[in-house]
C-alpha positions as CSV (number, residue, x, y, z in Angstrom):
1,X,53.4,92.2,3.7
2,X,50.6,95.0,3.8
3,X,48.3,91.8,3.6
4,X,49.7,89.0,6.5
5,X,49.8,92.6,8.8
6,X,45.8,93.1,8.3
7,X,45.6,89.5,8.9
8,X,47.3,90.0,12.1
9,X,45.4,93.4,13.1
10,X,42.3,91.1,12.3
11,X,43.2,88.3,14.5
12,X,44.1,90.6,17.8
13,X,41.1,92.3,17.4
14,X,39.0,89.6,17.0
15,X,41.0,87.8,20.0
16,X,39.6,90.8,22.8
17,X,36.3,89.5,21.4
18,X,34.4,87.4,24.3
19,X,34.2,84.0,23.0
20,X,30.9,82.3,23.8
21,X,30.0,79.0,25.5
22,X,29.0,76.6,22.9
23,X,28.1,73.8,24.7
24,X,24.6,73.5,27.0
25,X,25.6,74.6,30.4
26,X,28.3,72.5,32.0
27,X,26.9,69.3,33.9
28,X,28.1,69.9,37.5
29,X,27.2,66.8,39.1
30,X,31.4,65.5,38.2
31,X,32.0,68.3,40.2
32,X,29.4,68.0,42.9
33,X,30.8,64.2,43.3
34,X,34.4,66.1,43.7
35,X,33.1,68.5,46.3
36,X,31.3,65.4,48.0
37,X,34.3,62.8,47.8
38,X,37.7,64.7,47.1
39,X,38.6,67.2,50.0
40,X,41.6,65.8,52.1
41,X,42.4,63.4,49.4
42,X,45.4,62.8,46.9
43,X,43.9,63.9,44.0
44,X,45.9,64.0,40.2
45,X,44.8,66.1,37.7
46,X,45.5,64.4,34.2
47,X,46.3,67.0,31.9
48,X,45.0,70.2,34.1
49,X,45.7,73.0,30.8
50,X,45.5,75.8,32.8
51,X,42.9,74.7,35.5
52,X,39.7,76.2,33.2
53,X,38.1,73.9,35.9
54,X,39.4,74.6,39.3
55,X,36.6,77.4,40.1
56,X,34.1,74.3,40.4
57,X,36.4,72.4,43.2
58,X,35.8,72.8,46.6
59,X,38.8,75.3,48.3
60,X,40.2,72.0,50.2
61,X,40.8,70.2,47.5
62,X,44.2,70.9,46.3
63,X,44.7,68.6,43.0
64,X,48.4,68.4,41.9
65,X,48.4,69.7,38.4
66,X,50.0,67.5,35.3
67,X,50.2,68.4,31.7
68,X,52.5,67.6,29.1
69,X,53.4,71.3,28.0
70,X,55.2,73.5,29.7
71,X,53.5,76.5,28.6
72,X,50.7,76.2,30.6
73,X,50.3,77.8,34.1
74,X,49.1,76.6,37.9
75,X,51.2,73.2,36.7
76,X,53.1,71.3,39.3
77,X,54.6,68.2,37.1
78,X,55.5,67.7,33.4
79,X,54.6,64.1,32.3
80,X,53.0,62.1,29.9
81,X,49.9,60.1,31.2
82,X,51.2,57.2,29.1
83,X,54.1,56.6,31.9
84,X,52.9,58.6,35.0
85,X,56.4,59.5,37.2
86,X,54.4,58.1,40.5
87,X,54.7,55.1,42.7
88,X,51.6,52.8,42.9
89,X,48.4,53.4,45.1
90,X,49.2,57.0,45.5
91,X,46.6,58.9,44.8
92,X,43.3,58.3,46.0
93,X,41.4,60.4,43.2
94,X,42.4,60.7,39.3
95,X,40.1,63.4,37.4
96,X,40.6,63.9,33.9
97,X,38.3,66.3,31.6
98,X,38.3,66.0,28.0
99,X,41.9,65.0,28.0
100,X,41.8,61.2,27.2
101,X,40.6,61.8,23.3
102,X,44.1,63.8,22.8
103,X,46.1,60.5,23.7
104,X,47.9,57.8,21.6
105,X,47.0,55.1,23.3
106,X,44.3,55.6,25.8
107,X,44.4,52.3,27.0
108,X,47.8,52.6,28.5
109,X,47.0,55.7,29.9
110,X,44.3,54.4,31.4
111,X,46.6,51.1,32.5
112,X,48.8,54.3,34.1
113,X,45.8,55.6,36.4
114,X,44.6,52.1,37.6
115,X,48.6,51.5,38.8
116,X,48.6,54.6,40.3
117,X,45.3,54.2,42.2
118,X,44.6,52.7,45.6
119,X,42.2,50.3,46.0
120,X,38.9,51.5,46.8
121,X,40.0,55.1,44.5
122,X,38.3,56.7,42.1
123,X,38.5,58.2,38.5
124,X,36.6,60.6,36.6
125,X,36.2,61.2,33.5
126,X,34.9,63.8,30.9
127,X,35.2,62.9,27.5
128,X,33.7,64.0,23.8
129,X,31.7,61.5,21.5
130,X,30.5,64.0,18.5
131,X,32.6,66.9,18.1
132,X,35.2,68.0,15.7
133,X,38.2,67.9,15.4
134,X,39.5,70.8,18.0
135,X,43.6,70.3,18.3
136,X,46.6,68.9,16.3
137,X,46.6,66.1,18.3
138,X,43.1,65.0,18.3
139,X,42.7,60.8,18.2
140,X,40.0,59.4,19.5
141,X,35.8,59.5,20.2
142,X,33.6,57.4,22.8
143,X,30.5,55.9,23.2
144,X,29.0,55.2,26.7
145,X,30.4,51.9,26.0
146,X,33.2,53.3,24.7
147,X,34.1,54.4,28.3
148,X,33.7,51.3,30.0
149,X,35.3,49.3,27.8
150,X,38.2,51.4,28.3
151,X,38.1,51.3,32.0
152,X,37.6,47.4,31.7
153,X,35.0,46.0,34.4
154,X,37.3,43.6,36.1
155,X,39.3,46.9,37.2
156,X,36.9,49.5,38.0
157,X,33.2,49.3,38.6
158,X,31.2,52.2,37.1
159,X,29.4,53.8,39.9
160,X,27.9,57.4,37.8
161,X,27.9,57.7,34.1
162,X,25.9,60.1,32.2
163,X,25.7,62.2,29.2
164,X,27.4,65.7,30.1
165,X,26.2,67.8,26.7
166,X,23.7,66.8,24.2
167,X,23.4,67.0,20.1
168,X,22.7,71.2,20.6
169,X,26.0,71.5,22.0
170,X,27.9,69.6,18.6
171,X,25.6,71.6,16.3
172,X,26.9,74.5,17.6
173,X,30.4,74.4,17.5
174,X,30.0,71.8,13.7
175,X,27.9,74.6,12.0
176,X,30.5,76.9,12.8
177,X,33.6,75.0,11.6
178,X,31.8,73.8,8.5
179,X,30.4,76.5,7.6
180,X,33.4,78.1,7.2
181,X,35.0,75.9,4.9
182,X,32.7,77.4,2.3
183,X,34.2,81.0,2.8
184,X,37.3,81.0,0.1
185,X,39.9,83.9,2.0
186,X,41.4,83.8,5.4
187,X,39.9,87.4,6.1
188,X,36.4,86.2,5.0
189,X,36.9,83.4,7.5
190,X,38.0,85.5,10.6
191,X,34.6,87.9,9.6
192,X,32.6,84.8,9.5
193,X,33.7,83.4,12.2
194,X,33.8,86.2,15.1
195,X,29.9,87.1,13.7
196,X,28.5,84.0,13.2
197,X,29.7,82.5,16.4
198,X,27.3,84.2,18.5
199,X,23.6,82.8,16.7
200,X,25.7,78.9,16.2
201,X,25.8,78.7,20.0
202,X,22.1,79.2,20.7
203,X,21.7,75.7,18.8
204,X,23.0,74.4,22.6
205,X,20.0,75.5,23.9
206,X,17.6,72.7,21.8
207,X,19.0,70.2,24.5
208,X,17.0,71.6,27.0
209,X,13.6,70.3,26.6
210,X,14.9,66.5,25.7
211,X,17.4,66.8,28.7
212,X,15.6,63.6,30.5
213,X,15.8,61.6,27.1
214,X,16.8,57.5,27.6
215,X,17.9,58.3,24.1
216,X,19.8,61.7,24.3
217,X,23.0,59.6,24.5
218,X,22.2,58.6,20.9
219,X,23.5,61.9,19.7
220,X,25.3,63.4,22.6
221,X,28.6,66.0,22.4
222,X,29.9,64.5,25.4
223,X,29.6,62.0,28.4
224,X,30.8,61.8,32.1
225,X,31.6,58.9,34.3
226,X,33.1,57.9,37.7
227,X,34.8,54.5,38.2
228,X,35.9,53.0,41.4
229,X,38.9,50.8,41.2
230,X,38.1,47.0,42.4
């Protein structure tokens, strides 16, 4: 008992800890394309969390908010993106960030979002192709190609795709986690963890000078892209 209570004295101190930013600085130009295209539009947030996102939208756009869990905050609907409770050609504008690896079936989400597109709408995506495993439910990688073979080019046509964080950003956050596999006791582990955080996430910053690479995507944490439905 004495034990699992320092374990938990452990974990809420370490929790008021500020967590760094692993990943290279955020690629904006998903949002800049938002603050561009989106205000005065329908606009559906696939699996919004708790809007960590909504500080880089532009005040008029006013996204309605849908995650499975109900434990999260600023949502408007409960649904699964696999069978979306909307009528066709709603929405004008479906924006997703790194949601679509934590699906099933990605596919028939993505079936979901083309049904409840207009014509002429858009979606954008954010997605991870190296990383770890981050979640319980945790499925599924892409490539570049990856992405637009799921968004299949007889229903949208790619108009922006690029890589969002580079090779820096998975080194940071795959040091970390393996690394700490090699420490044998949960205490050892929270110790390692909270301290060794903090030099891991400068290995973000090597994607700086090889940001204009043609072959960056070869090892990139993550890519973005915008498809407008046929």
């Amino acid at each position: 008992m004495k034990r699992e209570g320092l374990q938990r004295t452990f974990r809420r101190w370490f929790s008021r800890l500020p967590e760094p930013q692993y990943t290279r600085f955020r690629n904006l130009k998903l949002f800049d394309w938002m603050n561009q295209n989106a205000p005065g539009k329908r606009v559906l947030n696939l699996g919004s969390g708790n809007g960590h996102f909504d500080h880089y939208l532009h005040k008029d756009i006013k996204p309605l908010h849908l995650d499975i869990s109900s434990s999260v905050r600023n949502l408007d609907i409960i649904a699964d993106a696999h069978c979306l409770p909307f009528k066709d050609r709603c929405f004008e504008v479906v924006y997703s960030i790194a949601v679509i690896e934590h699906l099933k079936r990605p596919w028939v989400a993505m079936d979901e979002i083309a049904r409840v597109l207009r014509s002429g709408g858009h979606v954008v995506l954010e997605v991870p192709f190296l990383n770890v495993i981050h979640a319980e439910q945790d499925y599924f990688r892409f490539t570049d190609k990856g992405i637009r073979s799921l968004l299949d080019e007889k229903r949208f046509e790619i108009i922006f795709e690029q890589v969002d964080s580079g090779g820096g950003s998975f080194l940071s956050v795959f040091l970390l986690s393996y690394s700490e596999q090699f420490i044998p006791t949960t205490i050892m582990k929270a110790f390692w963890r909270v301290f060794m955080r903090y030099p891991f996430c400068l290995f973000k910053y090597l994607d700086l000078p090889i940001n204009g690479s043609r072959t960056l995507r070869m090892t990139a944490n993550s890519f973005l892209c915008i498809g407008r439905k046929r």
